[in-house]
N, C-alpha and C positions, 0 to 999 in steps of 0.2 A: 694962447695955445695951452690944453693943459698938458703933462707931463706927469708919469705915472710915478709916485715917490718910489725909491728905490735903495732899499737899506740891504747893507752886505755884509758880513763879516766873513773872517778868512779865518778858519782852523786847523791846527797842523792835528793829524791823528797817528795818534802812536801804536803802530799796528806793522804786521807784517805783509797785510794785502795792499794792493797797490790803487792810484790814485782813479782808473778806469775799472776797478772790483769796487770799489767803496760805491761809485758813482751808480755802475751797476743795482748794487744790492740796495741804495736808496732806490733806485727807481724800480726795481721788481714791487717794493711797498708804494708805491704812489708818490715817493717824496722826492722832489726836482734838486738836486745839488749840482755845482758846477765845478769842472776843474780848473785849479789854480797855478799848474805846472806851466802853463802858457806866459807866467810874468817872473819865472826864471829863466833867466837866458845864458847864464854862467854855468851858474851848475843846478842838479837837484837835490834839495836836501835828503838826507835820512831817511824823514817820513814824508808821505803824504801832506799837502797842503786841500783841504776844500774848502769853495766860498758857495756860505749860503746866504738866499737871498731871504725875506721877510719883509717885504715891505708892504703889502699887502695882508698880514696874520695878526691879529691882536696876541696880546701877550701868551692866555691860555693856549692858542693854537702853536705857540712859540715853542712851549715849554714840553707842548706833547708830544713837537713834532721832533726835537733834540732826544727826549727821551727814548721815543722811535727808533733815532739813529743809533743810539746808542746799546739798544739789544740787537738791532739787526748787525752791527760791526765788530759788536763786543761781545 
């Protein structure tokens, strides 16, 4: 059976907008991020946690797609 690889990482963003605005404003641009606030169950920290997925992007696609992120939140 095959199984679609599935690479993730988790980034805290240091910002004042919240973890459902971040996710938001990635997907107004086309770009899928997911919330990470679901694997604290104590408390939430500070900031925002998002986990993005790439398991499917070659590196270029990576790198454009962060940069993306990164004018759309910042």
């Amino acid at each position: 059976m095959y199984r679609r690889k599935m690479n993730l990482l988790n980034i805290e963003v240091k910002t004042k907008m919240s973890e459902k605005m971040l996710i938001e404003k990635a997907h107004d641009h086309g770009i899928i991020v997911y919330p990470f606030s679901k694997y604290f169950s104590a408390y939430l920290p500070e900031y925002p946690h998002i986990q993005l997925g790439f398991g499917d992007l070659c590196e270029k696609e990576i790198i454009k797609g962060v940069s993306q992120l990164a004018k759309i939140w910042f």
